[in-house]
VOMARFI-161422 format. One line per 5 residues: number of its first residue (from 0); for each residue x, y, z of N, C-alpha, C. Coordinates in steps of 0.001 Angstrom, whole numbers, always signed. Example, Ala and Ser with C-alpha at 12.3 -4.5 7.8 and 13.67 -1.06 7.14 Angstrom:
// VOMARFI-161422
0) +13190:-5690:+7800:+12300:-4500:+7800:+13200:-3300:+7800; +12850:-2250:+7080:+13670:-1060:+7140:+12900:+30:+7870 $
// end
This chain:
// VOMARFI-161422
0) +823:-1182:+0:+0:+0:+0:+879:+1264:+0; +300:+2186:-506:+1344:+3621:-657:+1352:+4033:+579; +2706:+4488:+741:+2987:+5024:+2101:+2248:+6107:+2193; +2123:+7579:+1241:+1840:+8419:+1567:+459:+8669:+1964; -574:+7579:+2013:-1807:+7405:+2507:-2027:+6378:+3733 $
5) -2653:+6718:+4797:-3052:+5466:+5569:-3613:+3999:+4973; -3158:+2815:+5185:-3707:+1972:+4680:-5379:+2016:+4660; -5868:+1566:+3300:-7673:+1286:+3570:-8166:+189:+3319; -9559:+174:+4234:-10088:-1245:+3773:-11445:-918:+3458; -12529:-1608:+2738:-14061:-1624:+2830:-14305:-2445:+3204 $
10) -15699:-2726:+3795:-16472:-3610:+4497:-17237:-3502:+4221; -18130:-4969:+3855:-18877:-5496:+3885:-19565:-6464:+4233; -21247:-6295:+5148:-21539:-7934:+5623:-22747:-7939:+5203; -23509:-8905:+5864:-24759:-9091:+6036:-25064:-8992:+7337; -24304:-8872:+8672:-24263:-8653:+9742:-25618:-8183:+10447 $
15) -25909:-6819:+10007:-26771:-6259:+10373:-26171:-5090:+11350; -26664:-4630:+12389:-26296:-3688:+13427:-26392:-4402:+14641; -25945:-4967:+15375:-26176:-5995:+16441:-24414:-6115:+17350; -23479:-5800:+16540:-22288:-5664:+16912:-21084:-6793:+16177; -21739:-7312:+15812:-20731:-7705:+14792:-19665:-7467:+13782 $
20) -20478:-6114:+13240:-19062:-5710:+12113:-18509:-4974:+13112; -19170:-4402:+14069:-18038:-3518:+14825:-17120:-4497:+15745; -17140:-5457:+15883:-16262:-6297:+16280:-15302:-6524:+15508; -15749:-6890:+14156:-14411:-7234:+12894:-14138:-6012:+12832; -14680:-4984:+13060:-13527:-3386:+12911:-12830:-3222:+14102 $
25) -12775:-4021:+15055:-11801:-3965:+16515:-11028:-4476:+16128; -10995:-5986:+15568:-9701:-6526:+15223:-9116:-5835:+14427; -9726:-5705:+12752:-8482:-4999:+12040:-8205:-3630:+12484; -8465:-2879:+13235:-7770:-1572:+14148:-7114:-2254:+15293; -7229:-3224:+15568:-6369:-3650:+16571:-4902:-4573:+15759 $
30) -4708:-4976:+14383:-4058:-5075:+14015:-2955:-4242:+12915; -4233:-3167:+12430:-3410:-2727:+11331:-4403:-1042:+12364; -3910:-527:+13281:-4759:+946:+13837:-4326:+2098:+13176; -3824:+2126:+11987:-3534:+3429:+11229:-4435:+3130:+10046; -5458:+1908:+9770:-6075:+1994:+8910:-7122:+2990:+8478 $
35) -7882:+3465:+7660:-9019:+3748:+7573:-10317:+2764:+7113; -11184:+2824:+7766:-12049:+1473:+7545:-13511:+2646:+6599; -13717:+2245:+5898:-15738:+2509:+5297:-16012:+1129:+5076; -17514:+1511:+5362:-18421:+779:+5697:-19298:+793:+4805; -19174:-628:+3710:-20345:-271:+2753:-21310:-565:+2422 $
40) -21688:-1769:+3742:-23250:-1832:+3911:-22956:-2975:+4412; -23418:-2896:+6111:-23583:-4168:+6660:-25429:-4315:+7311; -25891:-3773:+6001:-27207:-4592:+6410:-28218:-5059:+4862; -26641:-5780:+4180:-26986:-6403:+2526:-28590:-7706:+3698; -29567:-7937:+2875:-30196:-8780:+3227:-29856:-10345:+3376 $
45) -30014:-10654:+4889:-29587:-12038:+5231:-29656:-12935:+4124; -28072:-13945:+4000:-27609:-14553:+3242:-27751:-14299:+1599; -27971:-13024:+1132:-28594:-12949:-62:-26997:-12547:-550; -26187:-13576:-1211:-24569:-13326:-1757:-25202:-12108:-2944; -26305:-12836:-3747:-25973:-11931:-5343:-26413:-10173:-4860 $
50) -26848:-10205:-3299:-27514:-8793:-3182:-26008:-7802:-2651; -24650:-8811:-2007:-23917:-8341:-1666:-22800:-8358:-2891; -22613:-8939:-4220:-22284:-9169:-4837:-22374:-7534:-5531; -23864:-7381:-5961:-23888:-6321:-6735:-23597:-4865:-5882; -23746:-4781:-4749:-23651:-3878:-4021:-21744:-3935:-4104 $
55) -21046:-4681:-3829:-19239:-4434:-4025:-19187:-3933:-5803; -19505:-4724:-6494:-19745:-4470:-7637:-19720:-2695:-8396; -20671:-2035:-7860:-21183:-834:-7570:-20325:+32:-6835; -19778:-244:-5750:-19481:+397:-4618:-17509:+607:-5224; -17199:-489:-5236:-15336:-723:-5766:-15029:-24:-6289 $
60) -15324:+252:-7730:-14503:+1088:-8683:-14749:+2777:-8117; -15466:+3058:-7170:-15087:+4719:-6447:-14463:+4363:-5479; -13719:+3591:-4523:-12919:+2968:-3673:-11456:+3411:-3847; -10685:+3913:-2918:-9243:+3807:-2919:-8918:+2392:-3150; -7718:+2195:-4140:-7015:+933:-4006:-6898:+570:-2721 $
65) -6856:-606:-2072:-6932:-1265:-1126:-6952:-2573:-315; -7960:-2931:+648:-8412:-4353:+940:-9758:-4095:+674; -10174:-5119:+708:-11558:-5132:+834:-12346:-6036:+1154; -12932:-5960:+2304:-13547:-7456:+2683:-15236:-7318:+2321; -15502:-8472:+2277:-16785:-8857:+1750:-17628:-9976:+2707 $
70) -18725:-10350:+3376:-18998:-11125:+4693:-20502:-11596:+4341; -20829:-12168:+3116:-22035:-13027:+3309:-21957:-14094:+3220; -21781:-15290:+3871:-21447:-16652:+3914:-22263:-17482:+5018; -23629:-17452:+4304:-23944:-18863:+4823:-23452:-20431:+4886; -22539:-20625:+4224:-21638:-21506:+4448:-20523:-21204:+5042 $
75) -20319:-20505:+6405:-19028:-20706:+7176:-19053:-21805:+7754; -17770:-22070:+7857:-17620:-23529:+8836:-17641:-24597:+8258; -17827:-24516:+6802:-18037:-25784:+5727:-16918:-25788:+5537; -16903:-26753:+4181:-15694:-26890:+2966:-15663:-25698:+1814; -16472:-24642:+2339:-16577:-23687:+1215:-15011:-22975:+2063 $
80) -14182:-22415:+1119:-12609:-21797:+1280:-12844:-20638:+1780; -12263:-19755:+2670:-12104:-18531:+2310:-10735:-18206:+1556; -11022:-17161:+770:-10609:-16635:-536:-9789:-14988:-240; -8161:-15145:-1172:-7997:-13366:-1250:-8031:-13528:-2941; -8301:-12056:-3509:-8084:-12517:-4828:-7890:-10934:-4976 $
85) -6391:-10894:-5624:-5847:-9644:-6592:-6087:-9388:-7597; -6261:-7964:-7854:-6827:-7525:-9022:-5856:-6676:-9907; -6214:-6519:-11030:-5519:-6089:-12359:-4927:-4593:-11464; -6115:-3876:-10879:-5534:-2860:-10628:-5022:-2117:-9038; -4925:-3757:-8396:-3595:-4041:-7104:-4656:-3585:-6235 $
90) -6069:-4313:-6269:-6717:-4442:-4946:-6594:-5605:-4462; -6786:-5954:-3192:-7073:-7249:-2490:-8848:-7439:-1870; -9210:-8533:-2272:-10470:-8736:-1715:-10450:-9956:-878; -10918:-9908:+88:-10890:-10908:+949:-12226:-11283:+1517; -12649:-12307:+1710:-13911:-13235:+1511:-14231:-14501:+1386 $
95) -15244:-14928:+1720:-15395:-16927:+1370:-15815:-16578:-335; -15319:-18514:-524:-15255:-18808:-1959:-16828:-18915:-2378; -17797:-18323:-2886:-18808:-18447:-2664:-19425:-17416:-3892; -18870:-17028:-4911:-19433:-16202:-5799:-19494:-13953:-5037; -19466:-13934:-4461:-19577:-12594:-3420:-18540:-11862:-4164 $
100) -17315:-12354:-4229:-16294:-11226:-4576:-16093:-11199:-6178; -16803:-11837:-6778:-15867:-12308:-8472:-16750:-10600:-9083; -17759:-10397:-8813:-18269:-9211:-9562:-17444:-8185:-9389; -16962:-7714:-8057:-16558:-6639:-7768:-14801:-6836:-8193; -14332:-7809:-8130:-12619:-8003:-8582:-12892:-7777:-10400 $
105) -13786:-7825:-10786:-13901:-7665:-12388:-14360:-6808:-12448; -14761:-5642:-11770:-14996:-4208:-12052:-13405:-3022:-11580; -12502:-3889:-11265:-11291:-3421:-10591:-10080:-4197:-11490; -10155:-3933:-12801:-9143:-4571:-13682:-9007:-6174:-13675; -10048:-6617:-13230:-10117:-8138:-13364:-9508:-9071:-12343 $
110) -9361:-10232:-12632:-8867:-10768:-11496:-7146:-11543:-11945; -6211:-10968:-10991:-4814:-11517:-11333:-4236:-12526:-10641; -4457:-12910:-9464:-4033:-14013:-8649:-4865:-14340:-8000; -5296:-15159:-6824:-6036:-16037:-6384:-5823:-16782:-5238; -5455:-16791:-4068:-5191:-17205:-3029:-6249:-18026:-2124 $
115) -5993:-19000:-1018:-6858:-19697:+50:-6352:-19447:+1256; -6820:-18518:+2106:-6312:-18140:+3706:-6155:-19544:+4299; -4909:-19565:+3695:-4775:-21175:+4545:-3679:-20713:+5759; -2815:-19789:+5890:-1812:-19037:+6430:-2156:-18965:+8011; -2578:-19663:+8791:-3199:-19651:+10139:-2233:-18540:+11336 $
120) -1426:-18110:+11126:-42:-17217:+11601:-1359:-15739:+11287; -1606:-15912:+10583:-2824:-14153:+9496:-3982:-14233:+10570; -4280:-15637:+11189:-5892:-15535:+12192:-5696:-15453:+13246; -6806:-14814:+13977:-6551:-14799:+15359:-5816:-16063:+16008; -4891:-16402:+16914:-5171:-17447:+17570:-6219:-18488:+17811 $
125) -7406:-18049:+18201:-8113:-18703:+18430:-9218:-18464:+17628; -9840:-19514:+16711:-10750:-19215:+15573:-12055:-20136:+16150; -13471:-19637:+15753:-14609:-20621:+15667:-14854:-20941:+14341; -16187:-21852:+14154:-16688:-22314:+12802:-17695:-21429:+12799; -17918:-20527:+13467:-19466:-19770:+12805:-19125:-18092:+12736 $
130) -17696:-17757:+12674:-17492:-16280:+12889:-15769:-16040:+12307; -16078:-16288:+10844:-15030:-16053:+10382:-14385:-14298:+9971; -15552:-13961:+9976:-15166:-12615:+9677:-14552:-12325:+10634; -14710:-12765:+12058:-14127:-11713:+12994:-12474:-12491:+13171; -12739:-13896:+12673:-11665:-14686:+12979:-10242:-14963:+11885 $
135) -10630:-14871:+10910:-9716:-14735:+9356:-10119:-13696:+8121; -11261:-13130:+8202:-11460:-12487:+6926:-10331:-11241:+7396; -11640:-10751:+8645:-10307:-9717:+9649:-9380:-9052:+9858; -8686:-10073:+9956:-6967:-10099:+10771:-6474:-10152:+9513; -6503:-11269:+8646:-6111:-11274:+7110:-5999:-10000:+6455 $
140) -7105:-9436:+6194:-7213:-8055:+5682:-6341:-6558:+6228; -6549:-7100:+7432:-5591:-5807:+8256:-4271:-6111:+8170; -3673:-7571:+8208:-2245:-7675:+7705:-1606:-7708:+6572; -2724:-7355:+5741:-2318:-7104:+4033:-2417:-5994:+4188; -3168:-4878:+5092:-3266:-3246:+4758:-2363:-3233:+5142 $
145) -1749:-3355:+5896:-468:-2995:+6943:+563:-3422:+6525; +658:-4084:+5129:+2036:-4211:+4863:+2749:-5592:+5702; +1926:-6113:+6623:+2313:-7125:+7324:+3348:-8603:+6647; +2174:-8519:+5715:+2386:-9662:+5314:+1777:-9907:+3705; +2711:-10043:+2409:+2305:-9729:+1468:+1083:-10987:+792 $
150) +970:-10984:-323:-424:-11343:-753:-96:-13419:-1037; +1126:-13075:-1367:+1767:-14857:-1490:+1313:-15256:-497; +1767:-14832:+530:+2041:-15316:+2174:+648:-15977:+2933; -156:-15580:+2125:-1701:-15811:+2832:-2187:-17362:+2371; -1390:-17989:+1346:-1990:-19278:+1138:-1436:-19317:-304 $
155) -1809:-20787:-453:-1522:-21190:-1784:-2574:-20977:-2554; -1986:-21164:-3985:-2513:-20290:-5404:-3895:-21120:-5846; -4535:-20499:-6086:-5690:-21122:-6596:-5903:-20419:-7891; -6656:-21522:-9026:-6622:-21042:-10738:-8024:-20393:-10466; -7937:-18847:-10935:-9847:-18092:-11068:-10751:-18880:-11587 $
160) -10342:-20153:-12618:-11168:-20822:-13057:-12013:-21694:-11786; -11434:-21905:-11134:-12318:-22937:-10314:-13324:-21659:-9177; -12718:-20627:-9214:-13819:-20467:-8162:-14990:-20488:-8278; -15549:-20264:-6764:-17293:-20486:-7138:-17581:-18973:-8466; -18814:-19230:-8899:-19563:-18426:-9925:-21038:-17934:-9754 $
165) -21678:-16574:-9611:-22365:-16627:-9202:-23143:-16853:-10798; -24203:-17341:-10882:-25402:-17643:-12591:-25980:-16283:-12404; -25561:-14814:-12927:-25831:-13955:-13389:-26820:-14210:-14093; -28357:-13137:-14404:-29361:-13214:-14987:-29010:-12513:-16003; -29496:-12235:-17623:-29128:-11354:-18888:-30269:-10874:-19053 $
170) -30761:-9949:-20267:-31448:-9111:-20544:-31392:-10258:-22098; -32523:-10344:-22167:-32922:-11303:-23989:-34322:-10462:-24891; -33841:-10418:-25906:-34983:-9546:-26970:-35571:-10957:-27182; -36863:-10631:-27027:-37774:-11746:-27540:-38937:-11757:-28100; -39234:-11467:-28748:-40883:-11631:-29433:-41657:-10040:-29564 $
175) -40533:-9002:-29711:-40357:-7829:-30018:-40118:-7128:-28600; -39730:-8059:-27832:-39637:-7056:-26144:-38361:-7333:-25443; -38585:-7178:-24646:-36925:-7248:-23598:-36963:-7897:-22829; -36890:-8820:-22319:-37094:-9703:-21542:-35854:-9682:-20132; -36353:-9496:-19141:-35153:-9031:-17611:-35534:-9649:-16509 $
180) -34797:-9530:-15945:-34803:-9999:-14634:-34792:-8713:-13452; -35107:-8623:-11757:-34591:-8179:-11319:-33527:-8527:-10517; -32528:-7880:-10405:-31204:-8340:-9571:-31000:-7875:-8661; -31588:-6666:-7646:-31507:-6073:-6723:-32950:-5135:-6408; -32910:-4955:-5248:-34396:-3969:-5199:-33713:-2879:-3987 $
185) -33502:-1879:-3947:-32559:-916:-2740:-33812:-535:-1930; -33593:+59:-1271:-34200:+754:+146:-35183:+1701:+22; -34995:+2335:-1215:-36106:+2721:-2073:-37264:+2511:-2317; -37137:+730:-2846:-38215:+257:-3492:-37822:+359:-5055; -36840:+748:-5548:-36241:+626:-6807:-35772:-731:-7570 $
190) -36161:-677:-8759:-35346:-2348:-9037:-34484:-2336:-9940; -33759:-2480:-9754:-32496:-2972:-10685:-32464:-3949:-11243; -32319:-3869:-12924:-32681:-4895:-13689:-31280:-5534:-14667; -31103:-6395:-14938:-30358:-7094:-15880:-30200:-6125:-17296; -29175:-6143:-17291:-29298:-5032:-18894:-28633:-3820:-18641 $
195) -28662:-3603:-19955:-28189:-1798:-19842:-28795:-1358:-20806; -28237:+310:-20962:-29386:+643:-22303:-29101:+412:-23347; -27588:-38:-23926:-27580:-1017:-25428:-28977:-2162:-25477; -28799:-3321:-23759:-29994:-3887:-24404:-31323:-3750:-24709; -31651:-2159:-23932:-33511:-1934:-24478:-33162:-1306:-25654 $
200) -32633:-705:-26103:-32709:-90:-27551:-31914:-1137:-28648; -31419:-2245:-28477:-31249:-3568:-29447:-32874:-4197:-29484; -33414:-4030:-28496:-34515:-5375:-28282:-35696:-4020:-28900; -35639:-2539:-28644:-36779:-1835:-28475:-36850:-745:-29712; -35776:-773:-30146:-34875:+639:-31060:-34939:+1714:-30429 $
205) -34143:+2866:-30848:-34107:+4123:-29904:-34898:+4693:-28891; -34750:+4857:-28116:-35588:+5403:-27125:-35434:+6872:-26931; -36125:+7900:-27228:-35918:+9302:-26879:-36619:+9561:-25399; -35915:+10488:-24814:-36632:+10905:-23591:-37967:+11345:-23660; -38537:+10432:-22443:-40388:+10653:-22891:-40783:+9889:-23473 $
210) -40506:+8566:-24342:-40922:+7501:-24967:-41789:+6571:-23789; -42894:+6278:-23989:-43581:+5183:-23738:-43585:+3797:-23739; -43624:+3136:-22812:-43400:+2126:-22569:-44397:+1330:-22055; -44645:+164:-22024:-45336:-814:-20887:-44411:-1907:-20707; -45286:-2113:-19152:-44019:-3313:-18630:-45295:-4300:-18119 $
215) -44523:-5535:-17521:-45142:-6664:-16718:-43573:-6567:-15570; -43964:-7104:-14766:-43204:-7003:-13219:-44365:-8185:-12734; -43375:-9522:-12891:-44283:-10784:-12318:-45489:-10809:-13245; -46428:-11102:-12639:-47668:-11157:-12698:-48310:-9753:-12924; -48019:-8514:-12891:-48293:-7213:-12783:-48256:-6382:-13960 $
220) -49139:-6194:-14538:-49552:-5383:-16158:-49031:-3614:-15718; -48223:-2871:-15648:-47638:-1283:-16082:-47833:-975:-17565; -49073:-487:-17318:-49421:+107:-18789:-48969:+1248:-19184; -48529:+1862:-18098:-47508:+3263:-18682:-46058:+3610:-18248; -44957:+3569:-18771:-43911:+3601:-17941:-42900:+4717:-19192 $
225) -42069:+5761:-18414:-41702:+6754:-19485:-40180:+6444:-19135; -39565:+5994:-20499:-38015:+6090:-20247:-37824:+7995:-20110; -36867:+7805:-19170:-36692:+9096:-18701:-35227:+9033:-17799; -34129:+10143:-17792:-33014:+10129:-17364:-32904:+10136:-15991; -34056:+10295:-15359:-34198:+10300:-14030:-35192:+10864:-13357 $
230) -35495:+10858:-11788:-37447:+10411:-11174:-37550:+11989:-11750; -37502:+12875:-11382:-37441:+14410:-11426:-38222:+15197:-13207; -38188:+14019:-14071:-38558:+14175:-15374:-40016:+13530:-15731; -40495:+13220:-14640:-41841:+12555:-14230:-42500:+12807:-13350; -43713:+12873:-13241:-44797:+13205:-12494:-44805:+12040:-11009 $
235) -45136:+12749:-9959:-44674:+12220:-8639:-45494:+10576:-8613; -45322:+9609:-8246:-46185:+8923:-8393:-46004:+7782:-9646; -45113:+8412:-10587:-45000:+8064:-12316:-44168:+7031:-12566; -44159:+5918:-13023:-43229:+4649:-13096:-42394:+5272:-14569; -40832:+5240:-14023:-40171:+5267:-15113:-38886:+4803:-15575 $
240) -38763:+4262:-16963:-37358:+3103:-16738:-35686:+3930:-17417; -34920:+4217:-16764:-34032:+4901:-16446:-32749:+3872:-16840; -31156:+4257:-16680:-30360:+3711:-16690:-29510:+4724:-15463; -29133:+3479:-14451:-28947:+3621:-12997:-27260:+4172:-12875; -27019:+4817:-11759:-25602:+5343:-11701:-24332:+3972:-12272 $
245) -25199:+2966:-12012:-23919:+1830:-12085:-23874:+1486:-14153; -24829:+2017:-14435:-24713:+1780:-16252:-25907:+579:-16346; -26638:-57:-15335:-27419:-848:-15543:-29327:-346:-15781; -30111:-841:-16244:-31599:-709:-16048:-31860:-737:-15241; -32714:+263:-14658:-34115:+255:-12927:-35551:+901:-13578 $
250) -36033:+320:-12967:-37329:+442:-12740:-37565:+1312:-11720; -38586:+2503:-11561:-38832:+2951:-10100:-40476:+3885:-10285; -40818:+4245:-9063:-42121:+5099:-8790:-40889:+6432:-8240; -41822:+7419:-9097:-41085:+8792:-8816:-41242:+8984:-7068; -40685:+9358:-6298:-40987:+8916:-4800:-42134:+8151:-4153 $
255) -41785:+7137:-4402:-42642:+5805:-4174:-41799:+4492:-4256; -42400:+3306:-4074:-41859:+2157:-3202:-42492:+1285:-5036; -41844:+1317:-5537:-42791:+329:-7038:-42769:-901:-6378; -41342:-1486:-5786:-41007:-3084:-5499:-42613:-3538:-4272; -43007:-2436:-3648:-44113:-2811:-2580:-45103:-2551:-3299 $
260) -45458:-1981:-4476:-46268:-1717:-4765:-46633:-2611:-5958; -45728:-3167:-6622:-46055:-4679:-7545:-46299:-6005:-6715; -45603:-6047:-5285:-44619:-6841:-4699:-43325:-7782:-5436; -42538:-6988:-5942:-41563:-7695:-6735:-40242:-7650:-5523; -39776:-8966:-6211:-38288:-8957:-5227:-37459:-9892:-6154 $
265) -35834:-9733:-5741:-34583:-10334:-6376:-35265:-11312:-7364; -35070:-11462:-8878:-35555:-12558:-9583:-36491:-12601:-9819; -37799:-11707:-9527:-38791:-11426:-10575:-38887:-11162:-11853; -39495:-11557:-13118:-39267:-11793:-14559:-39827:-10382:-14560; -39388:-9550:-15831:-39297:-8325:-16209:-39449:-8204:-17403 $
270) -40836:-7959:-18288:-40771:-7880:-19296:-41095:-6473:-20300; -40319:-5762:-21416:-40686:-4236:-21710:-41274:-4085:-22959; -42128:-3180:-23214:-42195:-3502:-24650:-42522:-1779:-24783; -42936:-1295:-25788:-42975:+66:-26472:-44604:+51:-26524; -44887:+1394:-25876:-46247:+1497:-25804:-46844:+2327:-26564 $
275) -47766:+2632:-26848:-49015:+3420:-27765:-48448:+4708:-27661 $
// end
């Protein structure tokens, strides 16, 4: 890490607020205490990897080079690995093998090496099977910010090919429409969809601002929906399909909750077509 900056790390869990991540932020300040730690969301929804997936995803590439830990693993304590994996452009992510980190190491120049915290010297002394974050993701991470101990040192090499993969959903033109998925729904009530705007205007042809649309969301007929650059270009109340800070498709109600108001969630079918 460059000297002329304090070492950094991000965080991420599924934790919640209960004291947990602030526990894994005792250790790595208790190992590496000149770090700077952000916090980039430890309340991703229980065990949901692809919800913490897209959220690092999103979050990385405005990130100082760094560490970066990642903490949704319903499989701790298994045979699932925990994982460091270097990137094209000299981040470290640290995390179980479990699909969580591969989005966000490929939005950060890709992925260059590949490691298994097998290095037990990097964990606390004393480790459990149900609290790895506080016990190896941790300590690991803070002794890579710190210069402790370089990225070899943490375990032997593992090929990117084998790691886990998360089955990403696509955006498909079909029968003159667009066919999506949702992949995230935020705090909003916003949904984030599979695609970008190459794929509605391949599947839809150009879209000018103010173009008409209808959608289905599940089971749910949107007979009016206005591509529009953002809520502010629509009437309060107004469903409109946008392309989101991250370059992907959302869906949303101009201050309103759409996801409560269709009831749609992660993996609801999404279909668009060009309206009257």
């Amino acid at each position: 890490m460059s000297a002329e900056r304090p070492p950094f790390i991000s965080f991420l869990t599924d934790f919640g607020l209960d004291g947990a991540a602030a526990t894994c932020r005792g250790v790595m300040l208790g190992i590496c205490p000149t770090a700077r730690i952000v916090d980039v969301s430890h309340t991703v929804a229980k065990y949901a990897i692809p919800d913490g997936a897209m959220l690092l995803r999103a979050a990385l590439p405005y990130m100082p080079v760094g560490v970066h830990v990642g903490v949704v693993d319903p499989g701790v304590g298994t045979t699932r690995r925990p994982i460091g994996i270097r990137t094209g452009r000299g981040d470290v992510l640290i995390g179980p093998d479990n699909g969580l980190l591969v989005p966000g190491a490929e939005r950060l120049g890709g992925i260059a090496d590949v490691r298994e915290l097998a290095n037990r010297e990097l964990w606390l002394p004393v480790t459990s099977s149900t609290f790895h974050g506080r016990d190896i993701f941790a300590p690991v991470a803070a002794h890579l910010a710190c210069a402790d101990a370089g990225f070899d040192a943490i375990g032997p090499a593992i090929e990117p090919a084998d790691l886990v993969a998360l089955a990403l959903p696509e955006a498909v033109t079909r029968d003159g429409g667009l066919e999506t998925e949702v992949t995230y729904v935020d705090s909003f009530g916003n949904l984030r969809l599979a695609g970008d705007a190459h794929a509605v205007t391949s599947a839809l042809g150009e879209l000018p601002v103010g173009s008409r649309l209808a959608a289905r969301v599940g089971d749910v007929e949107l007979a009016s929906v206005t591509f529009a650059p953002s809520f502010g270009h629509v009437a309060e109340g107004q469903t409109l399909l946008y392309v989101d800070s991250t370059g992907d498709l959302a869906m949303a109600d101009n201050q309103g909750n759409l996801a409560a108001r269709v009831g749609a969630t992660r993996g609801a079918s999404v279909r668009l077509e060009r309206g009257d």
